[in-house]
C-alpha positions in Angstrom: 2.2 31.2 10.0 5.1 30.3 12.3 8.1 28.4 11.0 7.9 24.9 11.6 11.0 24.4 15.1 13.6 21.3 14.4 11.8 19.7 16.9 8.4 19.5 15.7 10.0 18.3 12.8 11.9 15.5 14.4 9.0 14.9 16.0 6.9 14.1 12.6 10.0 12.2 11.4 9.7 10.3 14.6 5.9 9.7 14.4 6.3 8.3 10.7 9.4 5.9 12.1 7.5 4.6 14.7 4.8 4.3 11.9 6.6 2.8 9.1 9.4 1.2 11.3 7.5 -1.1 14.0 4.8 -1.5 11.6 4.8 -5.2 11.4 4.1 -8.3 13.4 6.5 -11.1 12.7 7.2 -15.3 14.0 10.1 -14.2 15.7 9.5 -13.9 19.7 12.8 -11.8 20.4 14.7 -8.6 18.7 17.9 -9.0 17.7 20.8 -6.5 18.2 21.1 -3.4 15.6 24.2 -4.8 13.9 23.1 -8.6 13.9 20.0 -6.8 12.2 22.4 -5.4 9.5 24.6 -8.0 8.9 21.6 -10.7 8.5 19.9 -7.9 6.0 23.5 -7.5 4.1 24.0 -11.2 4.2 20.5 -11.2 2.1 21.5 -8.3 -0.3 24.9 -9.4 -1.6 24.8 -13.3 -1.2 27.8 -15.3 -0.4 28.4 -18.8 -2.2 30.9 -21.8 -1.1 33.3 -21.9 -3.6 36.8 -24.6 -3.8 38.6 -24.2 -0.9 42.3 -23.2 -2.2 45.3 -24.1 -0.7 45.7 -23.4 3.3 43.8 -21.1 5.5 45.6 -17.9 6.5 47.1 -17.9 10.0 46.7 -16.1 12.8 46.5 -12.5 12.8 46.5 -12.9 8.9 45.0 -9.7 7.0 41.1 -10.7 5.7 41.1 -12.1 2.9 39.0 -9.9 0.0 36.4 -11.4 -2.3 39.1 -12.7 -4.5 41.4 -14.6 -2.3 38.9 -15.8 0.3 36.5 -19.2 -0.6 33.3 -17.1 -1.2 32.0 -15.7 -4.5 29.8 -12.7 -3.4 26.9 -12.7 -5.9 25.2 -9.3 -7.0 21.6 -9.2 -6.9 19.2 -7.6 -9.6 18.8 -3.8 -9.1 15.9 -1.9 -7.6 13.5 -1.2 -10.1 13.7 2.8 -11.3 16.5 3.2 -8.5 18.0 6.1 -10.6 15.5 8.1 -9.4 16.9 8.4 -6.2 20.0 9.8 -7.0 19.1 13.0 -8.7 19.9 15.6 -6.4 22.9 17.3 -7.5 23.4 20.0 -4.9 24.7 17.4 -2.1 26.5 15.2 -4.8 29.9 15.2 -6.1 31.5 13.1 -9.1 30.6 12.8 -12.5 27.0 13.1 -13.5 27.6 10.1 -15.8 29.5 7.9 -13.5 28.9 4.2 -14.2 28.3 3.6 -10.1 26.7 5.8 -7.9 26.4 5.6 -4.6 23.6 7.2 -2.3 23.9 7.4 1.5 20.9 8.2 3.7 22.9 9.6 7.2 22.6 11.3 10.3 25.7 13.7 11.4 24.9 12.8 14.9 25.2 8.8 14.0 28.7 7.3 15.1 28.5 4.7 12.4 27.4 7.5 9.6 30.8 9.2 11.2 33.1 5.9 10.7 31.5 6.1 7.3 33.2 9.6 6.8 36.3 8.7 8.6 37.1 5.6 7.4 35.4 4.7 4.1 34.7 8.2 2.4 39.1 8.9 1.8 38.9 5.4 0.2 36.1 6.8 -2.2 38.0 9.6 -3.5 40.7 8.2 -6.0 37.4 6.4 -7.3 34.9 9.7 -7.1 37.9 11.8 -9.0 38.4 9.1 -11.4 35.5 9.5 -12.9 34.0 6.0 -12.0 32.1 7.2 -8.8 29.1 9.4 -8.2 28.4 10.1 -4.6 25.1 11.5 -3.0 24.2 12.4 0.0 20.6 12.4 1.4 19.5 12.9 4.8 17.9 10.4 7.2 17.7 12.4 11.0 16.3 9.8 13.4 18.9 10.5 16.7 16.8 13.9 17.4 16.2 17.1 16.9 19.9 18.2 16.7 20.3 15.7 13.7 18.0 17.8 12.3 19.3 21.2 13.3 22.4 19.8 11.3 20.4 18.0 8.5 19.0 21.5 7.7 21.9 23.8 8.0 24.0 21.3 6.0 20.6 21.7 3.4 21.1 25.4 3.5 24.2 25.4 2.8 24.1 23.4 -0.4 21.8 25.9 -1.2 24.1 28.7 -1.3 26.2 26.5 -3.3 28.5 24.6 -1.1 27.4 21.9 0.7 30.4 19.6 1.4 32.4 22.8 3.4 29.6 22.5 6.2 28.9 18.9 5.9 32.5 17.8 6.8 32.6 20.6 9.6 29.9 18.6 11.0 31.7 15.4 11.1 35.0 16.6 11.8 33.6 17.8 14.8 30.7 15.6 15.8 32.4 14.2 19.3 32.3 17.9 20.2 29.3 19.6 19.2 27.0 16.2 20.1 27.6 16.9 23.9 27.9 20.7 24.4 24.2 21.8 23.3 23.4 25.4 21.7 24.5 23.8 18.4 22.1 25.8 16.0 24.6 28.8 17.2 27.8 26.9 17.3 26.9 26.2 13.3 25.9 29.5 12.9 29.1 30.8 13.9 31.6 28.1 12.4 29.5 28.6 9.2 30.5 32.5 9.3 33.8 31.3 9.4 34.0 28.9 6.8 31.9 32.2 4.4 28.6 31.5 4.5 26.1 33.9 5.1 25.4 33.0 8.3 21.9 35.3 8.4 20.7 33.9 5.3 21.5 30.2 6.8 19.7 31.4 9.7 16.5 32.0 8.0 16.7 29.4 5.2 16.9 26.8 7.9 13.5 28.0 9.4 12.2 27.9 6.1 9.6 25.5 5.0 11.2 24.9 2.3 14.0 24.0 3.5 12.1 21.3 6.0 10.0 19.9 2.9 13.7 18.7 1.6 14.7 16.8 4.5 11.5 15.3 4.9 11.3 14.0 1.2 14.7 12.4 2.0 13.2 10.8 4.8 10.2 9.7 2.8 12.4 8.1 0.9 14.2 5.9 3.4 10.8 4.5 4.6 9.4 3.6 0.8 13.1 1.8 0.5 12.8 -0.2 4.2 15.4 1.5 5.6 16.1 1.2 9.1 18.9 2.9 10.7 21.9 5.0 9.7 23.9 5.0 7.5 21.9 2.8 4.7 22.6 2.8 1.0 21.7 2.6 -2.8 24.6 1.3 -4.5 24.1 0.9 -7.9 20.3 0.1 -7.3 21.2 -2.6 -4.8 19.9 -1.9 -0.7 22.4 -1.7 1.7 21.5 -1.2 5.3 24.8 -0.3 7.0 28.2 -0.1 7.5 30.3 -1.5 5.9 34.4 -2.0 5.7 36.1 0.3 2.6 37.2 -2.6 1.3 33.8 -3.9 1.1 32.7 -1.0 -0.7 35.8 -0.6 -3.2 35.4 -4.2 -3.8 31.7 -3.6 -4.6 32.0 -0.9 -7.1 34.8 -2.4 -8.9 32.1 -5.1 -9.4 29.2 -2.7 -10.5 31.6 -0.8 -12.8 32.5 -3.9 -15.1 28.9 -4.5 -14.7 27.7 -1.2 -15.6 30.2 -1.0 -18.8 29.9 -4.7 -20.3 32.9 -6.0 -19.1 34.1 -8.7 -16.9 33.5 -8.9 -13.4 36.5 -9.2 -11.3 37.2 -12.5 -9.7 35.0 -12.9 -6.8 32.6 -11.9 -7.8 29.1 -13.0 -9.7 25.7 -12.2 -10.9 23.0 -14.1 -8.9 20.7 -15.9 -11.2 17.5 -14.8 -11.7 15.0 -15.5 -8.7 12.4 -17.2 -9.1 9.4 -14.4 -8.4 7.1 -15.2 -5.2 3.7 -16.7 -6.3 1.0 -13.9 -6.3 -1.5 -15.1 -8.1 -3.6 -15.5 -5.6 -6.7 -17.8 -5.1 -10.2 -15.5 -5.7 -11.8 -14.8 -1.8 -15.8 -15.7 -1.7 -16.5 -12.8 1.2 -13.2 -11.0 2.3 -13.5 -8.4 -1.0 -14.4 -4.8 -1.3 -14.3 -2.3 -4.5 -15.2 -2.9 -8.4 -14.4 -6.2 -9.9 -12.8 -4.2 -12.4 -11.2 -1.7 -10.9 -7.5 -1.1 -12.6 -5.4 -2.1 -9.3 -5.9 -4.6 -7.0 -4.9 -4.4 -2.8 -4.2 -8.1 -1.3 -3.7 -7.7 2.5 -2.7 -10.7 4.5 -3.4 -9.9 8.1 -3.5 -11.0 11.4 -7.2 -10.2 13.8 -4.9 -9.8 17.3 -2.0 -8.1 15.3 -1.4 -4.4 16.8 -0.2 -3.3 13.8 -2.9 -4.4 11.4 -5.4 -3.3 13.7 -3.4 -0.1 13.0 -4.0 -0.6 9.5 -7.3 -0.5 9.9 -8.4 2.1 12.0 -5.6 4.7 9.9 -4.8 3.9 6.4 -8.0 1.3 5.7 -10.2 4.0 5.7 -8.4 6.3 3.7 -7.8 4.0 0.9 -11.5 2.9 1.1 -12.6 6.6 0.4 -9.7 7.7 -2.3 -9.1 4.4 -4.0 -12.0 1.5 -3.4 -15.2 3.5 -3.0 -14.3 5.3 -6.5 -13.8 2.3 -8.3 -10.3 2.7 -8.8 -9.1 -0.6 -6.4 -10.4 -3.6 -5.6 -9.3 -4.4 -1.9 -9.1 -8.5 -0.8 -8.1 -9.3 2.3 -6.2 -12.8 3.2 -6.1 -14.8 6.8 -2.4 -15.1 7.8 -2.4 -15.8 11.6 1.0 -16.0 13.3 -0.1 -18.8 16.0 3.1 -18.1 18.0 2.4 -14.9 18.8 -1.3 -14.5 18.8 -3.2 -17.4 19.9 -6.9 -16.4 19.3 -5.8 -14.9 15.9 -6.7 -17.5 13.5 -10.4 -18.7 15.5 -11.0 -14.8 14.2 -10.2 -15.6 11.3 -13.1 -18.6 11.0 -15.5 -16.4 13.1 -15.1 -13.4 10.1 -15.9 -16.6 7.7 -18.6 -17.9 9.3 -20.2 -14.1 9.4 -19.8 -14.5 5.9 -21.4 -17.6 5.0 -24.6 -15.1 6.3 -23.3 -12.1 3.9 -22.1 -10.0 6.8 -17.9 -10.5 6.6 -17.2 -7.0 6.7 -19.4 -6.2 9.6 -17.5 -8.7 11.7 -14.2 -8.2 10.5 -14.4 -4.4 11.2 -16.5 -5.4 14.6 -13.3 -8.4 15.4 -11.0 -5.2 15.2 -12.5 -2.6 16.9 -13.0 -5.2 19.9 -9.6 -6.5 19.9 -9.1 -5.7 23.8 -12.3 -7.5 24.4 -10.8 -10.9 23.1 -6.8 -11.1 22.3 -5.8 -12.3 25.8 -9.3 -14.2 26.3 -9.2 -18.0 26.7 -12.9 -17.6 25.7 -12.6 -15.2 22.9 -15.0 -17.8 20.4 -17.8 -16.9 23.1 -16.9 -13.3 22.1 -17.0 -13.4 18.7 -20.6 -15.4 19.4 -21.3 -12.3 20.9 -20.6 -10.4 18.3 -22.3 -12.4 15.8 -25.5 -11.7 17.8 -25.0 -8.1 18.1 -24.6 -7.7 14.3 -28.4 -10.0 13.5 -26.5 -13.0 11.8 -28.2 -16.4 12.7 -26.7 -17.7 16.2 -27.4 -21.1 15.8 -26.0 -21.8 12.4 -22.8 -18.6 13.0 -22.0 -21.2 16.6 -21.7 -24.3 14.6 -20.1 -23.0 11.8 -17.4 -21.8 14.3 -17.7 -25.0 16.6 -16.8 -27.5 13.7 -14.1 -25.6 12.2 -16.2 -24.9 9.0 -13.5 -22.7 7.2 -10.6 -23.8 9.0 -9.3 -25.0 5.5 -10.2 -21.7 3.8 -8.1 -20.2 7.0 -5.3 -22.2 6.4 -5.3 -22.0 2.5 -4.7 -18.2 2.9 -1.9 -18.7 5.2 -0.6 -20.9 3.0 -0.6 -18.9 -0.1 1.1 -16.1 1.8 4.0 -18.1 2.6 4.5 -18.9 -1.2 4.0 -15.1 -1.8 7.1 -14.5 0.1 5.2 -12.8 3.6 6.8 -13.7 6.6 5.0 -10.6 9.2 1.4 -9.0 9.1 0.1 -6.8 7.7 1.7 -7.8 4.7 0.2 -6.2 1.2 0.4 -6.7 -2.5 -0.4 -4.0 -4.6 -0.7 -4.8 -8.5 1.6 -7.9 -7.4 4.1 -5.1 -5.6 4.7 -6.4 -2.0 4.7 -3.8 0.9 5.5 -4.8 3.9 4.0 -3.8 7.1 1.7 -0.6 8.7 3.0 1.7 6.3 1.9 5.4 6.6 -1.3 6.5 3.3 1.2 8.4 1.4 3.3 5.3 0.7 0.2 3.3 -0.5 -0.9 6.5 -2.5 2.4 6.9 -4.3 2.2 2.7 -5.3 -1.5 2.7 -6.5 -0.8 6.3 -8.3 1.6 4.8 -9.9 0.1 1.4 -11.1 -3.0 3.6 -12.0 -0.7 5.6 -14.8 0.8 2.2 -16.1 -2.9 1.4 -17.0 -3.7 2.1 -21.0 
């Protein structure tokens, strides 16, 4: 078998992006800019709060203020859940294995940002990384093309033959460089020869599937966590999607290390009370539930009929889930109405027409059959003649289906769903909740598979 090329890996890694990354349909009409993108989802992570204003407000051309000086008291949110697990990979890591911070970046060499990460924030790292109070890892996230993975995998390859960092800052040193003058798995080749690698074993390592398998798990990785773009980071278990100053970060782990060993936290800085958790317990569905009433986990999805991406859902991952988890007892799989009436204006009358098929015991029939026919009806001012249509097709009674739909029978039931997803915290479809676990958008099998694995080993 032939050695998988850095393109056909890119390639997969591009597929599973476009999968994971547009995999949601949300009220908001326009994208917004990468780094408005970033600084809305920072804003979000570390939460600044109005504190007393003191004294004047520096003047012009003033230095900024940091967290202690300015008005605002950034507040540290709870960590992930089991985010140490991410940081075990000691080959591309440097600092003290018991380092009360540690700080994980997913990059790309070829990413600018990643770069001004090395440039500007990474010498401001040091003092902390030598002083024992930082733990740094690097994990790879290629998305620019197939020369940031050419890179992520030579960089790989040379961890393996115990020195990672050597290639790794050849890399950025010279990104302007070998970004726009092409042949770069030779160019690496030969600087790596000259920094005293073996340059033949790099060679074949980097063709090796091996090596592949270990930038693809980083990758996995970044799409379980909702990361985006380059660089992103763990920082002490809390997300941060992008760059940010040195400052910023020093500031940060300052804050995590008094957190981490008991003490103090430095002025400026807070805890954020404890949120108060999204409502999932969710009202019991009538029709729209498949699987054993007992089985051990149980799959909410709130969805949207016209939404690409949870028609997505359903032809892809539905039925894989169905034949692994629901059809074997193991889940119990309930689907919720949430349609987005901004963006898809026939969406919720699907939603009553799937009801109303109910009400005659045939939901799933004409759910699966609203889906399937989605081009028949999404941009029809007609589509409740269509879904008439459909109810015909699949035997159900026309004349009590057409008034159940006419009068607006379950347009309550409709709205109640919609409702109860808003409380739960959704905001785009598909939308899920696993065990109570939210997972957000058309995400690819394997990340449903590693949830409901693991809720199935928490059972007694």
């Amino acid at each position: 078998m032939n050695p998988p090329t850095h393109k056909s890996i890119f390639i997969a890694l591009l597929l599973l992006a476009v999968a994971a990354g547009l995999a949601a349909c949300t009220g908001i009409d326009d994208p917004v800019a990468r780094q408005e993108t970033i600084a809305a989802a920072v804003e979000a992570t570390l939460t600044a709060v109005a504190a007393p204003v003191q004294d004047a407000a520096p003047g012009a051309g003033a230095a900024t203020p940091t967290p202690a000086q300015s008005q605002q008291v950034i507040q540290l949110p709870a960590p992930l859940p089991n985010w140490q697990r991410y940081t075990n990979k000691p080959a591309t890591s440097k600092g003290a294995p018991d380092a009360p911070v540690v700080l994980v970046e997913y990059s790309d060499f070829q990413c600018p940002w990643c770069g001004r990460f090395e440039a500007e924030v990474m010498p401001e790292l040091v003092p902390l990384i030598e002083a024992g109070d930082l733990r740094f890892v690097y994990k790879h996230f290629p998305v620019l093309g197939p020369d940031s993975v050419t890179a992520a995998l030579a960089s790989e390859c040379a961890a393996w033959q115990g020195d990672f960092w050597s290639l790794h800052d050849w890399l950025f040193d010279n990104q302007s460089a070998w970004k726009s003058q092409g042949q770069l798995r030779e160019r690496i080749l030969d600087a790596a020869a000259g920094l005293g690698y073996d340059a033949e074993a790099l060679a074949t390592c980097m063709d090796s599937d091996e090596a592949n398998q270990a930038i693809s798990a980083d990758y996995q990785e970044t799409q379980q966590l909702g990361f985006r773009g380059t660089p992103s980071f763990i920082l002490n278990g809390r997300l941060i999607p992008g760059f940010m100053p040195a400052e910023t970060f020093t500031g940060l782990i300052q804050a995590f290390k008094a957190e981490a060993t008991g003490k103090e936290l430095p002025p400026g800085y807070a805890l954020a009370p404890t949120p108060v958790p999204p409502d999932t317990e969710f009202e019991p569905e009538e029709f729209a539930v498949q699987g054993d009433p007992n089985a051990p986990v149980t799959l909410v999805e709130f969805s949207d009929y016209q939404c690409p991406f949870c028609q997505r859902f359903f032809q892809e991952t539905k039925p894989l889930i169905d034949a692994q988890y629901v059809e074997t007892g193991k889940v119990r799989f309930v689907y919720k109405d949430f349609p987005i009436d901004s963006l898809h204006a026939q969406a919720r009358a699907a939603a009553e027409a799937a009801e109303c098929a109910g009400a005659q015991g045939a939901y799933w029939p004409m759910h699966d059959r609203i889906f399937v026919g989605k081009d028949e009806w999404a941009e029809n001012p007609n589509a409740v003649d269509v879904f008439k249509g459909y109810a015909v097709e699949l035997g159900l009674d026309p004349a009590a289906f057409n008034a159940c739909l006419d009068e607006g029978t379950y347009a309550d039931e409709v709205q109640a769903d919609f409702e109860e997803g808003k409380r739960a915290g959704v905001t785009g479809t598909p939308g899920f909740f696993i065990n109570g676990r939210k997972v957000e958008g058309a995400q690819p099998f394997a990340v449903f598979q590693e949830i409901i694995e693991a809720a199935l080993n928490q059972q007694p």
